[in-house]
NUMI-571699 format. One line per field, with one value per residue (C-alpha): x, y, z; residue number from 1; residue in one letter. Coordinates in Angstrom, 2 decimals. Example, Ala and Ser with C-alpha at 12.3 -4.5 7.8 and 13.67 -1.06 7.14 Angstrom:
! NUMI-571699
xx = [12.30/13.67]
yy = [-4.50/-1.06]
zz = [7.80/7.14]
n = [1/2]
res = [A/S]
END
This chain:
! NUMI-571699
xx = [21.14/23.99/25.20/27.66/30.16/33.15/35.33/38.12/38.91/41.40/43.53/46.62/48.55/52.30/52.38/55.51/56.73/59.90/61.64/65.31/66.80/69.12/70.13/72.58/70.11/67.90/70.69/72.32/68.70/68.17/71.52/70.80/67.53/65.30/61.76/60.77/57.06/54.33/52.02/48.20/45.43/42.64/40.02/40.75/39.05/35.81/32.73/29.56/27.30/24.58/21.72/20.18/17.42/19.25/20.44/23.06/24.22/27.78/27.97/30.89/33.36/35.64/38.95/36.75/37.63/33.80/35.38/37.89/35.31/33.69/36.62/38.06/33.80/33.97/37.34/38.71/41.34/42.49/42.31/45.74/44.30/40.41/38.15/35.59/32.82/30.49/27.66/25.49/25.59/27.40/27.46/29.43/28.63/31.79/32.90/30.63/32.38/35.65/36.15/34.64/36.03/36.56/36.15/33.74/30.03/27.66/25.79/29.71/30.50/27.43/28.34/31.80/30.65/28.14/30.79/33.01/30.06/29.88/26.66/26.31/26.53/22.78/21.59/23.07/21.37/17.75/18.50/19.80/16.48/15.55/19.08/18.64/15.85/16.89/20.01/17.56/19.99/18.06/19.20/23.26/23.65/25.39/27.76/31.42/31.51/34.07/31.62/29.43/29.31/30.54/26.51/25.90/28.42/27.25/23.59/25.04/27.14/24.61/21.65/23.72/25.26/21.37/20.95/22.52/20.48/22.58/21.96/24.02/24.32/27.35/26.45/29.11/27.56/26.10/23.26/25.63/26.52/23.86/20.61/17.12/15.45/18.61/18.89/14.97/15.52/18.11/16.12/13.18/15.74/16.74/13.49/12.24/15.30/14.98/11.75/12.04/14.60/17.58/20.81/22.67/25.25/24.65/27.74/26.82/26.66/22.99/21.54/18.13/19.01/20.34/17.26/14.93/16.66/18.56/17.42/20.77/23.52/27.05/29.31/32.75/35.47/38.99/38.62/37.35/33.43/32.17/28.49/26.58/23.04/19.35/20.03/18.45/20.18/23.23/22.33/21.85/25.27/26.57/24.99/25.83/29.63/29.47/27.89/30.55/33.62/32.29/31.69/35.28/36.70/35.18/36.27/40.06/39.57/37.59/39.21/42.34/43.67/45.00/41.17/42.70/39.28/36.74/33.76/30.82/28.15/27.60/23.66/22.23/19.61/17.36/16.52/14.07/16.75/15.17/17.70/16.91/18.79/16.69/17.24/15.69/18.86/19.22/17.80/20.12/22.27/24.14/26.54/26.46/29.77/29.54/32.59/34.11/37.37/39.48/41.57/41.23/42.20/43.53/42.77/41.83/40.28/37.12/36.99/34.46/34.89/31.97/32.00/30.18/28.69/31.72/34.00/35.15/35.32/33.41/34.23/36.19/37.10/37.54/37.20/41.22/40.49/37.09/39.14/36.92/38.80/37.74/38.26/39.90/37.44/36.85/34.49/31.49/29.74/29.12/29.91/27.88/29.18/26.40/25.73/23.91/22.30/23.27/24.37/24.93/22.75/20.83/22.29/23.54/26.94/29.15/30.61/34.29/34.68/37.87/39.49/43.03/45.73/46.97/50.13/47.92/47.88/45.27/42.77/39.86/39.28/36.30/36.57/33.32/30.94/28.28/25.66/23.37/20.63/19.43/16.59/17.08/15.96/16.06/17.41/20.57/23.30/26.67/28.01/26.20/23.20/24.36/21.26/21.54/19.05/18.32/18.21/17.46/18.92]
yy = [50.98/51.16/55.20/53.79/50.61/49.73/47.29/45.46/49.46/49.97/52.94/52.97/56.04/56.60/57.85/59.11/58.48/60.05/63.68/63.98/67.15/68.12/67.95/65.59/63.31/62.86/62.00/59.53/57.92/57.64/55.90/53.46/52.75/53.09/53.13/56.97/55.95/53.11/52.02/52.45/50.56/53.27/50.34/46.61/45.31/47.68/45.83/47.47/48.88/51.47/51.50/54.81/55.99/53.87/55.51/53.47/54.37/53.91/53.18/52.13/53.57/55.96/55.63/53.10/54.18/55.78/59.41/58.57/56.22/58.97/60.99/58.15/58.01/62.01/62.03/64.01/60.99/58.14/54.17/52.74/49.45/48.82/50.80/53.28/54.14/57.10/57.80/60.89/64.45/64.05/66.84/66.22/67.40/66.29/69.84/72.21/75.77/74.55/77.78/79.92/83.68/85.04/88.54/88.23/88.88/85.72/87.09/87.22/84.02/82.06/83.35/82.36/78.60/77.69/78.88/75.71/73.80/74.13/76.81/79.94/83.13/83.02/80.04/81.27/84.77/82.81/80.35/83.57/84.11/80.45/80.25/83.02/81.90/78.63/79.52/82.15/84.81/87.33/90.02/89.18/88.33/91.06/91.02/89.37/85.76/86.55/87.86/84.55/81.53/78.35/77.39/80.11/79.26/76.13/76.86/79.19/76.42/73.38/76.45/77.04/73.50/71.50/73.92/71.87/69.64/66.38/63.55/61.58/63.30/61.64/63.31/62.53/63.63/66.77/67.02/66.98/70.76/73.24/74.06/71.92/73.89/73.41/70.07/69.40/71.43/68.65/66.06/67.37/67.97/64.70/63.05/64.88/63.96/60.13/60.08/61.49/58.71/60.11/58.58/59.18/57.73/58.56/58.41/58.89/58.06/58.26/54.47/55.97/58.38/55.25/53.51/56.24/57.61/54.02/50.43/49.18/49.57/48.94/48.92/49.26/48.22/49.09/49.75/46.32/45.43/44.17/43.76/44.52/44.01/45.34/48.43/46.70/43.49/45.94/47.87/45.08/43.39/46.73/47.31/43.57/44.08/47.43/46.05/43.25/44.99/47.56/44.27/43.43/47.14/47.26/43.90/44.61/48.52/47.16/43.48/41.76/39.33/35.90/34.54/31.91/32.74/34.82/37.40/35.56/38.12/41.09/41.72/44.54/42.99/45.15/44.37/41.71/40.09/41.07/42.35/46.03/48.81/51.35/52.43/55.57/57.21/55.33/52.19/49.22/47.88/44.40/43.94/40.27/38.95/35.70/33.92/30.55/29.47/27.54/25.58/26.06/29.35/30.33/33.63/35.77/39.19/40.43/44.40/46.58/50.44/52.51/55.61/58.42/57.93/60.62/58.13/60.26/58.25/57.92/55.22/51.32/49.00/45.16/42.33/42.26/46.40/45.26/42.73/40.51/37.35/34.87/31.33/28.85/28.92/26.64/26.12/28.19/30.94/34.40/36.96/39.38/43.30/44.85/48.68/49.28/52.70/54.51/57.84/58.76/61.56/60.48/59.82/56.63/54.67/52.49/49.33/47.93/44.39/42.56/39.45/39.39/37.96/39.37/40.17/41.90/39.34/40.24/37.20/39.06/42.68/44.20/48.02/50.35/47.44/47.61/50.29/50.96/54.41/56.06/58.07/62.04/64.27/67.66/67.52/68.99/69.03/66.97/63.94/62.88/63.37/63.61/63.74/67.09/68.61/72.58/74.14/77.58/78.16]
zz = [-29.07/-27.14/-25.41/-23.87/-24.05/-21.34/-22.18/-20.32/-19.20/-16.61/-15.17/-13.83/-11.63/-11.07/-7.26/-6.50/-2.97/-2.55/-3.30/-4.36/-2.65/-5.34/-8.52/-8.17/-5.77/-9.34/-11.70/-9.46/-8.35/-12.20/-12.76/-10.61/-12.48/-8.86/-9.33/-8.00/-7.85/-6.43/-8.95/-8.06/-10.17/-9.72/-11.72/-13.04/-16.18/-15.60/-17.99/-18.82/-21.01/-20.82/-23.39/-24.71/-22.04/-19.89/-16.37/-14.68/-10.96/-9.57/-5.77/-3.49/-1.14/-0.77/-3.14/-5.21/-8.57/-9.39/-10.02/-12.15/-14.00/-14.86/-15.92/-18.54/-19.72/-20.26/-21.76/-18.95/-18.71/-20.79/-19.92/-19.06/-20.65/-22.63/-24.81/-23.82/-26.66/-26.02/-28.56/-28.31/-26.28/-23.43/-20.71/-17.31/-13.62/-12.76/-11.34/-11.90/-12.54/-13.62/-15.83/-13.58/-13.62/-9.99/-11.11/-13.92/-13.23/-12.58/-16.04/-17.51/-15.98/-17.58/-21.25/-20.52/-19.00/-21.77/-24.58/-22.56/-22.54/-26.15/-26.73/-29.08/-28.60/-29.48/-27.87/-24.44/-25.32/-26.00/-22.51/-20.43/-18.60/-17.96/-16.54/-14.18/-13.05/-12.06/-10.21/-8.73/-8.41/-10.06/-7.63/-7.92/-11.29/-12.00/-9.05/-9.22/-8.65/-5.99/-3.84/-4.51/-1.51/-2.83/-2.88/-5.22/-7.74/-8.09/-8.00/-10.80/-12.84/-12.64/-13.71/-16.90/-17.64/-17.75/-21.13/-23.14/-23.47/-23.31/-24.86/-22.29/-18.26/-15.98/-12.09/-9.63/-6.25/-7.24/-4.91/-2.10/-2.43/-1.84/0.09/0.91/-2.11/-4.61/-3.92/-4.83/-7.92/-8.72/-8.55/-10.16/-12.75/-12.86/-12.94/-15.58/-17.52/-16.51/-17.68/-20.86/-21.49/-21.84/-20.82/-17.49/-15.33/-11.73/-9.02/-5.41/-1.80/-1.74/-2.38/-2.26/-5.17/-6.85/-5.97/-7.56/-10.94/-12.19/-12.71/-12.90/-10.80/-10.75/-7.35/-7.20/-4.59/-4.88/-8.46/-9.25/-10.38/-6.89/-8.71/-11.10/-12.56/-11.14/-8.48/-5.29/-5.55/-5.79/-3.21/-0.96/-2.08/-0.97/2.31/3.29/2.50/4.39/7.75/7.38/6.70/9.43/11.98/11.56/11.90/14.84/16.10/15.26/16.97/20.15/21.13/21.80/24.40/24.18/24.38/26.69/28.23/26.11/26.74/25.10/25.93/28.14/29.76/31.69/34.12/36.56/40.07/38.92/37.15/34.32/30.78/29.62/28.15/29.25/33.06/35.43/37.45/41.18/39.72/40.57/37.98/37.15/34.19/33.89/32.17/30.15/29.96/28.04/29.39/27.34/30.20/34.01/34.96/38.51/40.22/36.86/37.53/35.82/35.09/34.13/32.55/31.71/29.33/28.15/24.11/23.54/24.66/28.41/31.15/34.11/36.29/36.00/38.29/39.07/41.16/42.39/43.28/45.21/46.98/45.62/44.95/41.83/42.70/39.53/36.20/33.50/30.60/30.28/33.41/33.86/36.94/37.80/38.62/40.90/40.58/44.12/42.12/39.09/39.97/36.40/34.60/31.36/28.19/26.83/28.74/27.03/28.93/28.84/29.78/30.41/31.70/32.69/34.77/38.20/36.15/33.99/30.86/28.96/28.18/26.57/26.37/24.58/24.41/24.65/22.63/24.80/25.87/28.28/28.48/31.33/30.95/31.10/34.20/34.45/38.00/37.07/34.17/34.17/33.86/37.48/38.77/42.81/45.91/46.50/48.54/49.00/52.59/53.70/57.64]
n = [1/2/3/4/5/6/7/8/9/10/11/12/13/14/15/16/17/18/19/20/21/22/23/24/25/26/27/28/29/30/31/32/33/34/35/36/37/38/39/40/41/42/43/44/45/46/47/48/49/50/51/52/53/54/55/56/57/58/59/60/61/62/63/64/65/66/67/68/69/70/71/72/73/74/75/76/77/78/79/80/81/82/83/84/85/86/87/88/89/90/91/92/93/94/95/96/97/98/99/100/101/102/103/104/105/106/107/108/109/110/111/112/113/114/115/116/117/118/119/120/121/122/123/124/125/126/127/128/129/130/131/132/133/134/135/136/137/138/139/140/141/142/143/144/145/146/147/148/149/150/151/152/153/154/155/156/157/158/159/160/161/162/163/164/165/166/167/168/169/170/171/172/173/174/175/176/177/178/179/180/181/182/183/184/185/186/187/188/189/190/191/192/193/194/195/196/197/198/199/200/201/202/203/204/205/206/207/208/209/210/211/212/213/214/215/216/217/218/219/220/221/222/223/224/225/226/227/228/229/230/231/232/233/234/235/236/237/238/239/240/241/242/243/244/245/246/247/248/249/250/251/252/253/254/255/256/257/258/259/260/261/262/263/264/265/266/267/268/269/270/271/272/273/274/275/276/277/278/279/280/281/282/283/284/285/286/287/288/289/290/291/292/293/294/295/296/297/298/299/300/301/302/303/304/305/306/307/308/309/310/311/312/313/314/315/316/317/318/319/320/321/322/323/324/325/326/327/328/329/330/331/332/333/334/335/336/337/338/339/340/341/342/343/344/345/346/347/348/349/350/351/352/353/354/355/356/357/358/359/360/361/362/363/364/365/366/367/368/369/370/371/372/373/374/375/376/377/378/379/380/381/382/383/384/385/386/387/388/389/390/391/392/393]
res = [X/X/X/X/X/X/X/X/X/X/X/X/X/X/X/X/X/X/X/X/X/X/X/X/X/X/X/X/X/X/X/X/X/X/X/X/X/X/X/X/X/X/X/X/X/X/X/X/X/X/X/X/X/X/X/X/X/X/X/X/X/X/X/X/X/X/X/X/X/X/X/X/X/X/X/X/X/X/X/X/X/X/X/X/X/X/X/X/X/X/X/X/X/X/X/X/X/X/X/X/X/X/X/X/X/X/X/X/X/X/X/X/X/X/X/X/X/X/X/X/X/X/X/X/X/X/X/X/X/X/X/X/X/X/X/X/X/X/X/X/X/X/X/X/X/X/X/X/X/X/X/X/X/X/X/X/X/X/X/X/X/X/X/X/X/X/X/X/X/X/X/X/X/X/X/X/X/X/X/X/X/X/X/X/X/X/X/X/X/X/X/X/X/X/X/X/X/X/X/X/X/X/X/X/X/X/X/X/X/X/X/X/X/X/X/X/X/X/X/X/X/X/X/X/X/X/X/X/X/X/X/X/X/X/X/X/X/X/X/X/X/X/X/X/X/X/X/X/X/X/X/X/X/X/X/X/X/X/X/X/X/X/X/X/X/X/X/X/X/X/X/X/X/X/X/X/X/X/X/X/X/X/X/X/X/X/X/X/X/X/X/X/X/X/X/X/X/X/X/X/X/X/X/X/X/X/X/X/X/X/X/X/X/X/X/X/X/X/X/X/X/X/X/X/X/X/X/X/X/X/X/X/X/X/X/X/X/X/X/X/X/X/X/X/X/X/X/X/X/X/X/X/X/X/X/X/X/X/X/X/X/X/X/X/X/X/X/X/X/X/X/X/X/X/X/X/X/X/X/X/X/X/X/X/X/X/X/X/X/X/X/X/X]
END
C-alpha cells in the first residue's frame, strides 16, 4: 500500500532581480510589460513512490531541490505542476521549533509545540515526562527558552515532536545539529522507528545514514531525478558524479595555457632515482617534468613553484632565472628540476609546474596539483627548518 505517491511534480520560483527606486520606477516598468523576475525550476517532473514501512532517502547537492521536496510532500508548499498524495500520519523535522516562544519556559514551550504538532492537552500532559527526559533538560525546563543554546532548543523540539507518533517521518538533516550523545539518540530513534516499519523519507548529506535507515534511494541534481532505485547503486551513481564534476572543477581552477606543449605528469624521485612522496628534511629532491610538445618549440622555459598545503608560498623559480637555457623541443621528454637538499620543515608542499614562452606565453600551467611530504622534526617551528647550530663563547 502506497504512503506516498509523486507524480510528474515540479516547482517553480519567481526570483526577482531588480528593485525599482520609486513609485514612478514600478508603474512605468509595468507599462512597459518588463519581466521584474528570473524564473528558477527548484525540481522537474520529480517520480516516485514510497510504500508503507518503506524509508526512502534523498541525497544530492547543494541547491538540488531535496528541501523544497520535502516542503511540497508536507504541504508546507504547493507543486507548480504534478500531484503529490500523502496517506497516513505525517510529522515533519523539517525545522524543528518553528513556533518556538523566546520567552516562554522550555515546559511552556513543549505544551505550546505539541498543540502545533497536533496533541491534547492530555496526551502532552501523559508524554510530559518521557519528553523531558529525552531532551534531558530536567534541570532547565523551567527556564526561558531565551536563555537556551541553539543545541538545546532543538534537543527540546525533536524530544517533543517524536510523540506523535507518525505514521509517516520526513528528516531533512536533523542529525546535523547537536552533540555526540544527541545525535546517537537520533539514530536510535530512527532505527527503532525503521524497524517497526513505519514510513520515512530521509534527506541528508550523510550517505552512510542513507546507507543504514533506507533501501531505496533517490538523488537529485539541479532539481531533476539524477537516479533512483536500491540506495548503494545510488550512492555510487552519486559519489561517481561527485569525483567527476570535482576532477573537472579542479581542472578549470588549476590549468590553462595554449597546450601548444602540455605537462603530462609530474614525479618526485629521491637520490636513487627512485619516485616517493614521502621525504626526511636535507634529503635531495628532483621534480621531474613530463612534457608532450605539439610542434617544435624554440627556447621555452620550464618553471617550478612550491607551496605550503595552506596555499603560502615558499619558493619558485625557472630555467630562464637559473640561466639555464632549454635547447628547441618536440614530441614527448621530461626535465628534471634538482633540489640539492630540502630546507623546508615537515608538512606536506604543493608543486606548480609551468611551460611558457620567453615572452611569457603561457603553454601549460598546472597550479598547486601536485604534493610532496616531508616528514616532521622537532628541530624547530616555521616554514624552514635552517642548520642552526648553538654556541656558548
Amino acid at each position: 500500500m502506497k504512503a506516498i505517491q509523486v507524480q510528474h511534480l515540479s516547482k517553480k520560483f519567481n526570483i526577482p532581480y531588480e528593485k525599482t527606486s520609486t513609485v514612478y520606477d514600478s508603474i512605468m516598468e509595468s507599462l512597459k510589460g518588463r519581466k521584474k523576475y528570473d524564473t528558477l525550476w527548484a525540481l522537474k517532473n520529480i517520480n516516485f513512490t514510497v510504500e508503507k514501512g518503506e524509508s526512502l532517502g534523498v541525497i544530492g547537492g547543494n541547491g538540488s531541490g531535496k528541501s523544497t521536496l520535502l516542503k511540497l510532500i508536507a504541504n508546507i508548499l504547493r507543486p507548480t505542476q504534478g500531484t503529490v498524495q500523502v496517506h497516513g500520519k505525517l510529522t515533519s523535522f523539517l525545522e524543528l521549533g518553528v513556533g518556538f516562544q523566546q520567552e516562554l519556559t522550555a515546559r511552556e514551550n513543549i505544551y505550546l509545540y505539541s498543540k502545533i504538532m497536533g496533541l491534547r492537552r492530555r496526551e502532552i500532559d501523559e508524554k510530559l515526562e518521557e519528553i523531558i527526559k529525552f531532551s534531558e533538560l530536567e534541570r532547565f525546563i523551567d527556564t526561558k527558552l531565551k536563555n537556551f543554546s541553539s543545541g538545546m532548543q532543538v534537543r527540546l523540539a525533536f524530544a517533543t515532536a517524536i510523540q506523535t507518533d507518525p505514521q509517516i517521518l520526513l528528516v531533512d538533516e536533523v542529525l546535523a545539529v547537536g552533540d555526540m550523545s544527541f545525535q546517537q539518540k537520533c539514530f536510535d530513534y530512527f532505527n527503532q522507528y525503521v524497524k517497526e516499519g513505519r514510513t520515512m523519507v530521509f534527506v541528508t548529506h550523510d550517505l552512510s545514514s542513507v546507507a543504514r535507515f533506507c533501501r531505496k534511494t533517490l538523488l537529485l541534481k539541479d532539481g531533476e531525478m539524477a537516479d533512483y532505485g536500491e540506495t548503494s547503486k545510488v550512492i555510487d551513481t552519486y559519489i561517481y558524479n561527485t569525483k567527476k564534476m570535482q576532477e573537472a572543477k579542479e581542472k578549470k581552477d588549476t590549468r590553462w595555457g595554449n597546450q601548444k606543449a602540455a605537462i603530462t605528469d609530474v614525479e618526485f624521485l629521491d637520490k636513487f632515482g627512485n619516485i616517493r612522496e614521502n621525504f626526511n628534511h636535507g634529503d635531495p629532491l628532483t621534480i621531474r617534468i613530463h612534457y608532450d610538445v605539439k610542434e617544435k618549440l624554440q627556447k621555452p622555459t620550464f618553471g617550478i613553484a612550491i607551496h605550503t598545503d595552506t596555499g603560502l608560498h615558499c619558493y619558485g623559480t625557472n630555467t630562464e632565472l637559473k640561466s639555464y637555457k632549454v635547447p628547441a623541443i618536440e614530441g614527448e621528454g621530461y626535465i628534471d628540476a634538482i633540489v640539492e637538499k630540502l630546507l623546508l620543515a615537515g608538512g606536506k608542499y604543493y608543486v606548480t609546474v609551468a611551460i611558457h614562452s620567453l615572452d611569457h606565453t603561457h603553454y601549460d600551467w598546472i597550479n598547486q596539483k601536485y604534493y610532496f611530504n616531508i616528514n616532521p622534526t622537532l628541530e624547530g617551528l616555521g616554514m624552514f627548518n635552517l642548520p642552526v647550530q648553538w654556541r656558548l663563547p
